[in-house]
ZATOR-924506 format. One record per residue (C-alpha): chain; residue number from 1; x, y, z. Coordinates in Angstrom, 3 decimals, m for minus. Layout:
+------+------+----------+----------+----------+
: nuse : voti :        u :        v :        w :
+------+------+----------+----------+----------+
:    A :  NUM :        X :        Y :        Z :
...
+------+------+----------+----------+----------+
% end
This chain:
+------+------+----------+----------+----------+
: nuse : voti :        u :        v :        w :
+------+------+----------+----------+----------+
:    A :    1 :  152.806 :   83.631 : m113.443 :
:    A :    2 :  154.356 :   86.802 : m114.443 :
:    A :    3 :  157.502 :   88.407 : m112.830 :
:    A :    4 :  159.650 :   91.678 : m113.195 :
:    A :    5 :  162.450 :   90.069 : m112.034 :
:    A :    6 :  163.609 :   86.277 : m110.602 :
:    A :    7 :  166.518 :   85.419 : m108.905 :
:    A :    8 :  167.345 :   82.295 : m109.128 :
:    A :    9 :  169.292 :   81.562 : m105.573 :
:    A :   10 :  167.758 :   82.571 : m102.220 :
:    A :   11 :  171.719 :   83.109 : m100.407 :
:    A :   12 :  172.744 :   86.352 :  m98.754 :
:    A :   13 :  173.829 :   87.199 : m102.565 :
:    A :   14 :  170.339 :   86.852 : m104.212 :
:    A :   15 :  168.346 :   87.863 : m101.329 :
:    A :   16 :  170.621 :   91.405 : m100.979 :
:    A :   17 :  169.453 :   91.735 : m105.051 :
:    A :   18 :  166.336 :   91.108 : m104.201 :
:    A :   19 :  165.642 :   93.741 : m101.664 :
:    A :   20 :  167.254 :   96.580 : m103.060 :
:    A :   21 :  164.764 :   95.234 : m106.365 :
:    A :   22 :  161.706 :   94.449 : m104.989 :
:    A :   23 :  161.216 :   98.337 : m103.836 :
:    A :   24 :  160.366 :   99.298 : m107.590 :
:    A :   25 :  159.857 :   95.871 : m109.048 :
:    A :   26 :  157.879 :   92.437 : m108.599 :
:    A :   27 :  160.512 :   89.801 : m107.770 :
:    A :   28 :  160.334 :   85.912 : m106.997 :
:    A :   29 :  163.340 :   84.188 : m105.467 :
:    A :   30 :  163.048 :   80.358 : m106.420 :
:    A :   31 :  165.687 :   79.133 : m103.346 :
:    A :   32 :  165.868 :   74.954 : m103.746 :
:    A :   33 :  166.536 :   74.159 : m100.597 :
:    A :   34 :  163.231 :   73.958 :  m97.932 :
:    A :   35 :  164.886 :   76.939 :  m95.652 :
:    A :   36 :  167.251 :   79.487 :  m96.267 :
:    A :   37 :  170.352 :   79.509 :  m94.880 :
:    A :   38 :  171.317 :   75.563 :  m95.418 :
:    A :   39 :  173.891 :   74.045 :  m96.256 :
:    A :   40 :  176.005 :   76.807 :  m94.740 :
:    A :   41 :  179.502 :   76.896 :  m96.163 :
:    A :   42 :  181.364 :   79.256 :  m94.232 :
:    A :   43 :  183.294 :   80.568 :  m91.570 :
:    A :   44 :  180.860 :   82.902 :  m90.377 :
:    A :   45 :  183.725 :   85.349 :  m90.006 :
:    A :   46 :  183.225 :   88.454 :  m91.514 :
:    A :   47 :  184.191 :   92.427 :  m90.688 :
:    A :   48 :  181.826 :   95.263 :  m89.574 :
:    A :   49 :  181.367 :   96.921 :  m92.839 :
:    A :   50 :  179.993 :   92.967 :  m94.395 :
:    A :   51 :  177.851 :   92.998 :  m91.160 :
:    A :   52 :  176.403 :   97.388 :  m92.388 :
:    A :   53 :  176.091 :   95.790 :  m95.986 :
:    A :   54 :  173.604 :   93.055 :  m95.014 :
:    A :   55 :  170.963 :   95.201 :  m93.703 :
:    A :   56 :  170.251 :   92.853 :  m90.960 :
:    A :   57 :  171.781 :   92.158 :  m87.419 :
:    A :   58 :  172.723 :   88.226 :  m86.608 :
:    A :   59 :  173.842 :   87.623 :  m83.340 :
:    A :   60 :  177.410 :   87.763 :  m82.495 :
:    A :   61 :  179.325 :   85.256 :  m81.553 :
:    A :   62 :  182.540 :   86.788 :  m81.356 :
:    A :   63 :  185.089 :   89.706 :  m82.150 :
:    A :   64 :  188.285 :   88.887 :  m83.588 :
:    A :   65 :  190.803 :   91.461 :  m83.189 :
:    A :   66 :  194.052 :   89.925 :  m84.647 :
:    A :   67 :  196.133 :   86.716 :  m85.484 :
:    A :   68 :  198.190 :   84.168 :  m85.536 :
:    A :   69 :  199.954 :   82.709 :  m88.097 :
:    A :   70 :  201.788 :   79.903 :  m88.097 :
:    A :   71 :  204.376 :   78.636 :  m91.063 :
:    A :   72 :  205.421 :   75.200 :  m91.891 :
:    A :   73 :  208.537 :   75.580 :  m89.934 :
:    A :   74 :  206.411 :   76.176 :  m86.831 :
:    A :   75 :  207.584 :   79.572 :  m86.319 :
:    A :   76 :  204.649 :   82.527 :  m85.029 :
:    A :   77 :  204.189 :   85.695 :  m86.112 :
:    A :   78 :  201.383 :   87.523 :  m83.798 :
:    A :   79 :  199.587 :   90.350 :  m85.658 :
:    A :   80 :  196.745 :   92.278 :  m83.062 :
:    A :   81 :  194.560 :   95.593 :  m83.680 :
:    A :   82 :  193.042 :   97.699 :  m80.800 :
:    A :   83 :  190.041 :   97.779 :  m83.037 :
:    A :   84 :  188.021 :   94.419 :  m83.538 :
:    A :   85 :  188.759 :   93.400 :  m86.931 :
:    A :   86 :  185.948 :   90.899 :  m87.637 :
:    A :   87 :  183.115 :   89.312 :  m85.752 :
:    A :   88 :  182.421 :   85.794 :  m85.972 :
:    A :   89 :  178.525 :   84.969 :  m86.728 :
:    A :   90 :  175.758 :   82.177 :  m87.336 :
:    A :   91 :  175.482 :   82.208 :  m90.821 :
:    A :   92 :  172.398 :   80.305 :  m90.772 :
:    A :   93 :  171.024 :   83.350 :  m89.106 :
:    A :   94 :  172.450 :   86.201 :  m91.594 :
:    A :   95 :  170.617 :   83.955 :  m94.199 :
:    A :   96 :  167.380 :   83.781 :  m92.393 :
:    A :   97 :  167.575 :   87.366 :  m91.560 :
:    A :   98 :  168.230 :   88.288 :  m95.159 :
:    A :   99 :  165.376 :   86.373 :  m96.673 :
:    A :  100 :  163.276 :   87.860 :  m94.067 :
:    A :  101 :  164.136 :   91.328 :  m94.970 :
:    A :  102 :  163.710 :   90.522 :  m98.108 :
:    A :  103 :  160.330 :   89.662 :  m97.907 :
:    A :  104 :  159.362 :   92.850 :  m95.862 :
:    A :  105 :  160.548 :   94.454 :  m98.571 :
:    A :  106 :  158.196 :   93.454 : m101.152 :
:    A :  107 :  160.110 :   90.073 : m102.734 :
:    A :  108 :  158.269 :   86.942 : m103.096 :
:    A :  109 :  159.959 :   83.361 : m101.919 :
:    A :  110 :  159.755 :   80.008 : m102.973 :
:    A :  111 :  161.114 :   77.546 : m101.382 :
:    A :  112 :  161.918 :   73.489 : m102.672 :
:    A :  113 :  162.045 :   74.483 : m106.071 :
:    A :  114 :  165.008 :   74.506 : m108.375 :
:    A :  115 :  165.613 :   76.294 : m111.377 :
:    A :  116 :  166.337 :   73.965 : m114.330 :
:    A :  117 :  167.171 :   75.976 : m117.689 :
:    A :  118 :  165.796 :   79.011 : m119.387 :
:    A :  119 :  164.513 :   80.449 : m122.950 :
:    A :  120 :  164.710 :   84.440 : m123.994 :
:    A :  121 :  163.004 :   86.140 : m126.870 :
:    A :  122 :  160.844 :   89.046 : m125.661 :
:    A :  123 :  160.860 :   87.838 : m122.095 :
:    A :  124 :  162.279 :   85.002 : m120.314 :
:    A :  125 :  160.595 :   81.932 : m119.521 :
:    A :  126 :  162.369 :   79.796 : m116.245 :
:    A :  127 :  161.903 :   76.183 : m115.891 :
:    A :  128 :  161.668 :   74.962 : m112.704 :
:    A :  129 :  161.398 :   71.260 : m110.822 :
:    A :  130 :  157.649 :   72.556 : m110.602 :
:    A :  131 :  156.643 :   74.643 : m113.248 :
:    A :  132 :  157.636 :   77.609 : m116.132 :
:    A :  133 :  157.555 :   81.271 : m115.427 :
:    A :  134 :  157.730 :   84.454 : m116.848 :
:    A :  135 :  160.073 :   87.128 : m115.897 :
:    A :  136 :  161.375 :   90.495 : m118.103 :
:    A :  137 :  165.141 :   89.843 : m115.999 :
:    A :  138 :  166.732 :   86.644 : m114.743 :
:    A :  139 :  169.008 :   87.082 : m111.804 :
:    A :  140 :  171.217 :   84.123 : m111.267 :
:    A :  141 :  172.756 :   84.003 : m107.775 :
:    A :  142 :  172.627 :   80.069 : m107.412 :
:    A :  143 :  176.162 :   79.671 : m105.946 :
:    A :  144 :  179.551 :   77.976 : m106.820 :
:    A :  145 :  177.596 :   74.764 : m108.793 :
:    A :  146 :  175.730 :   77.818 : m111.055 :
:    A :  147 :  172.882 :   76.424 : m113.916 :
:    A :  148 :  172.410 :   80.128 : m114.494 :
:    A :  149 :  176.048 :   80.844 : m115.102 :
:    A :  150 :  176.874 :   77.835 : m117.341 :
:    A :  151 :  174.289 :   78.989 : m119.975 :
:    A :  152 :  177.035 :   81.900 : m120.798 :
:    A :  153 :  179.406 :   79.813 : m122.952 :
:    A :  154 :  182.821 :   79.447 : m121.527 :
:    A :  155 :  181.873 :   80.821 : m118.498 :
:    A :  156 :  183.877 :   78.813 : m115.726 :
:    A :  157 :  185.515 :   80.103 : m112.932 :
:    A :  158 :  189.485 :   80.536 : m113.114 :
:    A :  159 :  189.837 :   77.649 : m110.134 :
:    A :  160 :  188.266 :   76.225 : m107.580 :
:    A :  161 :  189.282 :   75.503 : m104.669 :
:    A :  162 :  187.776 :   73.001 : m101.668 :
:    A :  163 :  186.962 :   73.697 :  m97.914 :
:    A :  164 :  185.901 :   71.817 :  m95.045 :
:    A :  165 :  185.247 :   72.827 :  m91.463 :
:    A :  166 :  183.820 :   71.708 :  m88.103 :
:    A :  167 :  182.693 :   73.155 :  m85.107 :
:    A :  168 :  184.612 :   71.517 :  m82.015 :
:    A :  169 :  184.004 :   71.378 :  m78.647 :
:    A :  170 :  187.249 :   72.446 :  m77.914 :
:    A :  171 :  188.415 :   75.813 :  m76.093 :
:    A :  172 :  191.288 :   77.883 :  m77.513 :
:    A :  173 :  193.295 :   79.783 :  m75.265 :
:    A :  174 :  192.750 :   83.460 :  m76.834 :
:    A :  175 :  189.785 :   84.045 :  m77.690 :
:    A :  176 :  189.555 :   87.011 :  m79.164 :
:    A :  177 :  192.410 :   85.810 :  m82.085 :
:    A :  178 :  191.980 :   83.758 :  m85.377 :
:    A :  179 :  194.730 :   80.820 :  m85.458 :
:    A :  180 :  195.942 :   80.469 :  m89.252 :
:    A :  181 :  198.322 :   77.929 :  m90.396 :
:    A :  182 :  200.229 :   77.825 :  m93.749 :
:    A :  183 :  202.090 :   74.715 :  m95.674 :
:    A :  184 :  201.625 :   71.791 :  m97.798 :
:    A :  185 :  201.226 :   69.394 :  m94.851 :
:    A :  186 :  198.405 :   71.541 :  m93.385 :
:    A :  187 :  196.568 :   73.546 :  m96.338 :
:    A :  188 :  198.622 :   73.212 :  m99.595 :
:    A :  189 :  197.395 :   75.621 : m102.113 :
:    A :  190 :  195.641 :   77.860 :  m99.223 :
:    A :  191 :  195.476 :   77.566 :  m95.395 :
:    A :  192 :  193.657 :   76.643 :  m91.720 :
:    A :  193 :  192.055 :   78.231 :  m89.652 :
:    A :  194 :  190.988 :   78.166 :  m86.198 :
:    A :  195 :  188.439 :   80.564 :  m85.134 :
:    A :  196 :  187.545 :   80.591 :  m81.064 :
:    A :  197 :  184.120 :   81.218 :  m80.289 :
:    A :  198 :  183.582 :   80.520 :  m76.176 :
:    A :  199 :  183.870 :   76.630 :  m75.635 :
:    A :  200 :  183.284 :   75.867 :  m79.616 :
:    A :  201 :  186.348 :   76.550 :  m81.911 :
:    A :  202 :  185.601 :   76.568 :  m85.403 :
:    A :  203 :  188.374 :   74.542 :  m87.247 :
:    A :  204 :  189.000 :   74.228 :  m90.968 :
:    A :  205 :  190.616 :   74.443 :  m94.042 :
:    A :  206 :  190.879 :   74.631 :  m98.069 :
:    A :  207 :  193.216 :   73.279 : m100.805 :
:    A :  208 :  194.067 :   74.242 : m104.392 :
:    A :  209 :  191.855 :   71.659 : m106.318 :
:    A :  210 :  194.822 :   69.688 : m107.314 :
:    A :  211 :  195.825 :   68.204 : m103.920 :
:    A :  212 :  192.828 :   66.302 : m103.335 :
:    A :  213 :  190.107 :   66.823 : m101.070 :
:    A :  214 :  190.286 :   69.011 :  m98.006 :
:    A :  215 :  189.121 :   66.363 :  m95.684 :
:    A :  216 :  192.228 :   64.307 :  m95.785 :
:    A :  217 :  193.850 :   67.428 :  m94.154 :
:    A :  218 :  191.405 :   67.909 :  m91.503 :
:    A :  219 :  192.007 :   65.228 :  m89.637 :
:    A :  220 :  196.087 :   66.088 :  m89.336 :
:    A :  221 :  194.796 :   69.283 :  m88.369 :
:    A :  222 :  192.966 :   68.333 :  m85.764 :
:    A :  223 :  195.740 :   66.163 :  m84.146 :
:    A :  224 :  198.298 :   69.263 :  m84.420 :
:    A :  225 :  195.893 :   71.075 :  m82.089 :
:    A :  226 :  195.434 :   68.657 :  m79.811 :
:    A :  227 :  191.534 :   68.231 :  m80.551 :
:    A :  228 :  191.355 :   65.135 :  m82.252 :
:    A :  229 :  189.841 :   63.124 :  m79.291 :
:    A :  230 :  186.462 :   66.060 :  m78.849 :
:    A :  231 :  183.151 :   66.460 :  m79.922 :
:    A :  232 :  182.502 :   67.239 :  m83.387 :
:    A :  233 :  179.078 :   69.854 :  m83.155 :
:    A :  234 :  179.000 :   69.984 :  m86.685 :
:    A :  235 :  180.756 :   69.736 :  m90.433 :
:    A :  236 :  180.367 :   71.614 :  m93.183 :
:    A :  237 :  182.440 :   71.415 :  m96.442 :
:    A :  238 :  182.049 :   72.903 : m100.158 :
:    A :  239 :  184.020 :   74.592 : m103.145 :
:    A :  240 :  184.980 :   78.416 : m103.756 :
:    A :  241 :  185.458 :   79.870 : m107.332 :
:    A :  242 :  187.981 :   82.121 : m107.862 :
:    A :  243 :  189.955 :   83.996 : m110.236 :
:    A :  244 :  186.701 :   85.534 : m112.780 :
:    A :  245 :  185.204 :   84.133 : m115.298 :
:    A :  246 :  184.178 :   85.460 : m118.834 :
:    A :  247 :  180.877 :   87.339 : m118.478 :
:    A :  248 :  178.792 :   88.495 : m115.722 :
:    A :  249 :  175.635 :   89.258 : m117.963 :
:    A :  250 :  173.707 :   88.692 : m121.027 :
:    A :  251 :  170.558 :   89.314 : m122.780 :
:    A :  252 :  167.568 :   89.236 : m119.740 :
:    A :  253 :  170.649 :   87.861 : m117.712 :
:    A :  254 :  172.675 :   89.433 : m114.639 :
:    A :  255 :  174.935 :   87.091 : m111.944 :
:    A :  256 :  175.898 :   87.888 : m108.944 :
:    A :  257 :  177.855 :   86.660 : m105.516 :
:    A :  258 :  179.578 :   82.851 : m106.315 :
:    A :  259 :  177.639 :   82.459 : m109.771 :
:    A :  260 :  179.611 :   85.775 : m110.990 :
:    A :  261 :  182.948 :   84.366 : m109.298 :
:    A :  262 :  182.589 :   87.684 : m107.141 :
:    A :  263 :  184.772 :   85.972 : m104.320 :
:    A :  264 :  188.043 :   87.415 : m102.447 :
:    A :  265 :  191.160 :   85.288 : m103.507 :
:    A :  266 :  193.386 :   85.471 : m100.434 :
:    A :  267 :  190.559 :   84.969 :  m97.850 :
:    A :  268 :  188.022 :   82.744 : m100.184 :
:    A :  269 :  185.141 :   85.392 :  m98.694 :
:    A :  270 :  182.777 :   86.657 : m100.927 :
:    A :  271 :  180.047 :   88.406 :  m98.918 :
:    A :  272 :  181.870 :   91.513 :  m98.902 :
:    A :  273 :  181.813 :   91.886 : m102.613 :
:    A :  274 :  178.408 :   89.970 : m103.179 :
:    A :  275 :  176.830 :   93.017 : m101.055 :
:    A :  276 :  178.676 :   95.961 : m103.164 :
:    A :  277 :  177.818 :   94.635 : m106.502 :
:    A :  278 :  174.246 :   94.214 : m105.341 :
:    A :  279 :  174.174 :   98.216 : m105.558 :
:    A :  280 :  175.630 :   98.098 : m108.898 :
:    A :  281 :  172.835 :   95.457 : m110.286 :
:    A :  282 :  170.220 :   97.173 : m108.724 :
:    A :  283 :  171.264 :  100.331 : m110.412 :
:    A :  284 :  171.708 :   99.011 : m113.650 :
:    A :  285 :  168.083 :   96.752 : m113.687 :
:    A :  286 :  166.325 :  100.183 : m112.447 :
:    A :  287 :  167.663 :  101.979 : m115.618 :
:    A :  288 :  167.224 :   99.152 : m118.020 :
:    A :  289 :  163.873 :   98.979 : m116.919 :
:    A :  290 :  163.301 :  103.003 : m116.840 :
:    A :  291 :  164.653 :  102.460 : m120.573 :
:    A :  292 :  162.861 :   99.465 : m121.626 :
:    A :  293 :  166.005 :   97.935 : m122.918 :
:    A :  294 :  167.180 :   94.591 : m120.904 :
:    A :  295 :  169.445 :   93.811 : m123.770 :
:    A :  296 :  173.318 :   92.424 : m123.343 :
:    A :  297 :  174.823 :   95.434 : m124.843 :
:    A :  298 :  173.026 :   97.635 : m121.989 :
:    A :  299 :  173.326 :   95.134 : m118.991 :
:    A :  300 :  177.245 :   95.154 : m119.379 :
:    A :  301 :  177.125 :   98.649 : m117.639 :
:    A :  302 :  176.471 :   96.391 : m114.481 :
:    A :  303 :  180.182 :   94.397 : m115.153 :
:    A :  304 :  181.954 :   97.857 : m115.534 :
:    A :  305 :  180.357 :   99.254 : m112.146 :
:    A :  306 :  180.746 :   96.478 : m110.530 :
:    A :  307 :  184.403 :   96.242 : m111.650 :
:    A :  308 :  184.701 :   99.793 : m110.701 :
:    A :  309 :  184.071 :   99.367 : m107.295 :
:    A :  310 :  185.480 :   95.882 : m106.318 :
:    A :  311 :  187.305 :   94.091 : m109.561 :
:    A :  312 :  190.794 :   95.910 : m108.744 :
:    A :  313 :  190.866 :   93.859 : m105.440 :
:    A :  314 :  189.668 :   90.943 : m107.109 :
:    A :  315 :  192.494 :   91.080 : m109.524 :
:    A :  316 :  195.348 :   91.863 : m107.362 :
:    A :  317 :  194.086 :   89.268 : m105.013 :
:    A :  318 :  194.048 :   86.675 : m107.424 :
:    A :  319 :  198.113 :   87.732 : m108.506 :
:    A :  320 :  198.814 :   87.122 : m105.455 :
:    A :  321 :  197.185 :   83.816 : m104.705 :
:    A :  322 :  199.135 :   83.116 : m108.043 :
:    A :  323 :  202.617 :   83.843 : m106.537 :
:    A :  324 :  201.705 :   82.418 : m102.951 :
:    A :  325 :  200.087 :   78.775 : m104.618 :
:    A :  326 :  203.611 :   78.792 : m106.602 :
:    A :  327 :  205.795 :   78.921 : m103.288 :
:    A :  328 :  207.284 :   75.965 : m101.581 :
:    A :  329 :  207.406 :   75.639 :  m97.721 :
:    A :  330 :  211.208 :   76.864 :  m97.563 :
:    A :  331 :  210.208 :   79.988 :  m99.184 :
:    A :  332 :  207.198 :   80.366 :  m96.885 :
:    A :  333 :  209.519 :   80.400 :  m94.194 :
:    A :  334 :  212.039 :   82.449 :  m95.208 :
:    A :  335 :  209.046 :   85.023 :  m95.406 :
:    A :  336 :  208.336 :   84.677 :  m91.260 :
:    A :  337 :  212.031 :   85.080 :  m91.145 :
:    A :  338 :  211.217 :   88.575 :  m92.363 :
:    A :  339 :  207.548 :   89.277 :  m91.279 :
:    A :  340 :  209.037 :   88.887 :  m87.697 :
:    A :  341 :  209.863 :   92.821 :  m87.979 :
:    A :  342 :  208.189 :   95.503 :  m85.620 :
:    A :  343 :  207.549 :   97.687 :  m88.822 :
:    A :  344 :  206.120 :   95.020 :  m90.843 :
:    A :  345 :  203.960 :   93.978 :  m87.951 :
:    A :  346 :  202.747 :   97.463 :  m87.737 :
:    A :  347 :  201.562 :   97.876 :  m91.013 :
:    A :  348 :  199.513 :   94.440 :  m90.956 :
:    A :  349 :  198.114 :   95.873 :  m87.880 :
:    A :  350 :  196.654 :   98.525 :  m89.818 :
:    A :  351 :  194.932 :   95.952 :  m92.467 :
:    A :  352 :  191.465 :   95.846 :  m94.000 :
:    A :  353 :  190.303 :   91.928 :  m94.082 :
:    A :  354 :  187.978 :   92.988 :  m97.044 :
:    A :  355 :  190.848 :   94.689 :  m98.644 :
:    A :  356 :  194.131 :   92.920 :  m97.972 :
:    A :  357 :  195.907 :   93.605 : m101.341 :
:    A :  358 :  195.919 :   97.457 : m100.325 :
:    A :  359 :  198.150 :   96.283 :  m97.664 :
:    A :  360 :  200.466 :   93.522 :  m98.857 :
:    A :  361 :  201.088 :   95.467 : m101.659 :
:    A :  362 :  203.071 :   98.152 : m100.005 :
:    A :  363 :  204.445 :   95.610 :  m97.356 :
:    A :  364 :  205.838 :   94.011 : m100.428 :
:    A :  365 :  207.914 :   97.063 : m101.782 :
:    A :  366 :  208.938 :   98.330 :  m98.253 :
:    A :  367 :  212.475 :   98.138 :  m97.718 :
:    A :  368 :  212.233 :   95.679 :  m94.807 :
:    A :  369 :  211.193 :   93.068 :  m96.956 :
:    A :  370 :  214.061 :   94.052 :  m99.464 :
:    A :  371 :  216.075 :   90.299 :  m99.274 :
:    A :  372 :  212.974 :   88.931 : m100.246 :
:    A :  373 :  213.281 :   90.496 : m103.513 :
:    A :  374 :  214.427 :   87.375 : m105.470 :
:    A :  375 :  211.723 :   84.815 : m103.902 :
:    A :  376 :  209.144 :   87.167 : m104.653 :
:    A :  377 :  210.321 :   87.799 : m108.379 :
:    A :  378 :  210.346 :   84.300 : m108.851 :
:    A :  379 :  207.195 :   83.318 : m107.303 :
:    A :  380 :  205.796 :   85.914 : m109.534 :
:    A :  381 :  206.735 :   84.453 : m112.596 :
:    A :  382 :  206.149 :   80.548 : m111.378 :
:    A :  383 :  202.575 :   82.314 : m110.787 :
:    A :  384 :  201.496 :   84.087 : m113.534 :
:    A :  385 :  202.543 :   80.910 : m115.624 :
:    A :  386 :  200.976 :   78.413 : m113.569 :
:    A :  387 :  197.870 :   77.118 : m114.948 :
:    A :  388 :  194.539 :   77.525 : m113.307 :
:    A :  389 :  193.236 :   74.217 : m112.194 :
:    A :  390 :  189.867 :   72.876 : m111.181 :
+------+------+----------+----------+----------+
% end
């Protein structure tokens, strides 16, 4: 059978594409996984303007509206909004929702079938598990493990880095704040979190690919908080790219969400930038198909817009997971020495989760932060010569 378009990946990333493409085009999403929204493989946490972006309405479990972070030395620095800063969420829902809406708007689904490799010459023809289709555009959005990206040569991610999280039946005493932890005996290479959601906390963390697998953290974790002993509801664990990677497109070929390494390097989220560059793909397949040109040369437009609108974030982000992956615990805490400041707190008040280089940035060159001038310039170079593992 014939397509317009396929996307290869039936996550919030693919299924976004495919709505805003199914309006002017014929689309099949070949998901290979039975339902969508499994295996989930994240917080759930995300901010008001990811929630707009999706197009749908999950339930909410929670609103977050600050918190605390914790440094190896034990000490706490408190940060709290008057506006709710993020809302925690079933994820398994979003992705239902998502594919639904999909659907309604005009994309086909298929379900238990997994794309295997593809061929282009005047079209492209998809090999699945099942069988071979036709499509004018291939859409990869087939997460972290990507078949779809690896047919770009050299087309890896920067790093990876590994999560793992479960839901405990465990009650934290503020609810409405995110507990995150930093050090190489909790979260070397990233950090923990634990995110309250009425008698469930949500408890996890990732680590820079070199320091083994998350899980041997987890359970240290769970002893520091005193939860060791209750009811696990459920675990999830996976990988997050990060850092780019070569090419986003090529000829009959776009990639979006994890397959296009479209992920937020301090946080590890990458709905938030998944959902923008959805606009920019859609725009770009509408006027290579107005144009009757699906070529390489043409499709690049979507990298630049895309780039445009989200890539400066990316790449400050990723500077700055360079410097902070290059710090040792001492250095870490001389930072909460200075953090601890009224101004500084105010100014991380004011942050944007999907945005937090726009921030730290200026926090960086404010004059409160001044004797950390010489930790900072040397965790800068450490970073930016520290090789990307993973």
């Amino acid at each position: 059978m014939t397509y317009d378009i396929i996307v290869a990946g039936g996550g919030p990333a693919g299924n976004k594409a495919a709505s805003l493409l199914a309006k002017h085009h014929s689309v099949l999403v070949v998901e290979d996984h039975d339902t969508p929204g499994t295996p989930v493989q994240c917080t759930g946490l995300i901010s008001d303007e990811v929630l707009e972006l999706s197009g749908v309405r999950p339930t909410i479990l929670n609103g977050l509206y600050g918190a605390n972070i914790i440094f190896p030395n034990g000490k706490k620095i408190t940060i709290r909004s008057k506006e709710r800063k993020a809302v925690l969420i079933d994820r398994n829902e979003l992705d239902r929702m998502m594919a639904e809406k999909a659907s309604d708007d005009g994309a086909e689904h298929a379900y238990s079938e997994r794309y295997m490799s593809h061929s282009t010459s005047d079209a492209v023809k998809i090999t699945t598990d099942k069988r071979t289709l036709t499509a004018s555009l291939l859409i990869g959005a087939d997460g972290h493990r990507s078949a779809v990206a690896r047919t770009i040569r050299d087309n890896t991610p920067s790093e990876y880095v590994r999560g793992i999280q479960a839901d405990i039946g465990y009650r934290s005493e503020e609810e409405d704040m995110i507990t995150i932890r930093i050090g190489s005996g909790t979260a070397p290479g990233f950090f923990s979190w634990e995110i309250p959601f009425g008698d469930t906390t949500r408890v996890g963390l990732c680590t820079s690919w070199d320091h083994g697998p998350p899980s041997e953290y987890l359970g240290t974790l769970l002893r520091r908080i005193g939860a060791d002993d209750k009811r696990i509801v459920k675990k999830y664990s996976g990988r997050i790219p990060m850092g780019g990677q070569r090419r986003t497109y090529a000829e009959r070929l776009l990639l979006i969400g994890d397959a296009a390494c479209q992920v937020k390097p301090i946080s590890g989220g990458g709905l938030q930038p998944a959902f923008r560059s959805a606009y920019a793909l859609s725009e770009t397949v509408n006027e290579a198909f107005d144009r009757n040109d699906l070529s390489e040369n043409f499709l690049s437009v979507y990298e630049k817009r895309w780039k445009q609108d989200t890539g400066k974030e990316l790449r400050r982000g990723y500077r700055l997971r360079r410097m902070y992956v290059s710090m040792n615990d001492g250095e870490l805490n001389k930072i909460s020495e200075i953090a601890d400041n009224e101004r500084i707190r105010d100014m991380l008040n004011d942050g944007n989760i999907d945005r937090p280089s726009d921030l730290i940035f200026p926090v960086m060159r404010s004059s409160a932060v001044f004797r950390l001038a010489p930790i900072m310039a040397k965790a800068w170079i450490r970073g930016m010569r520290r090789p990307a593992r993973g």
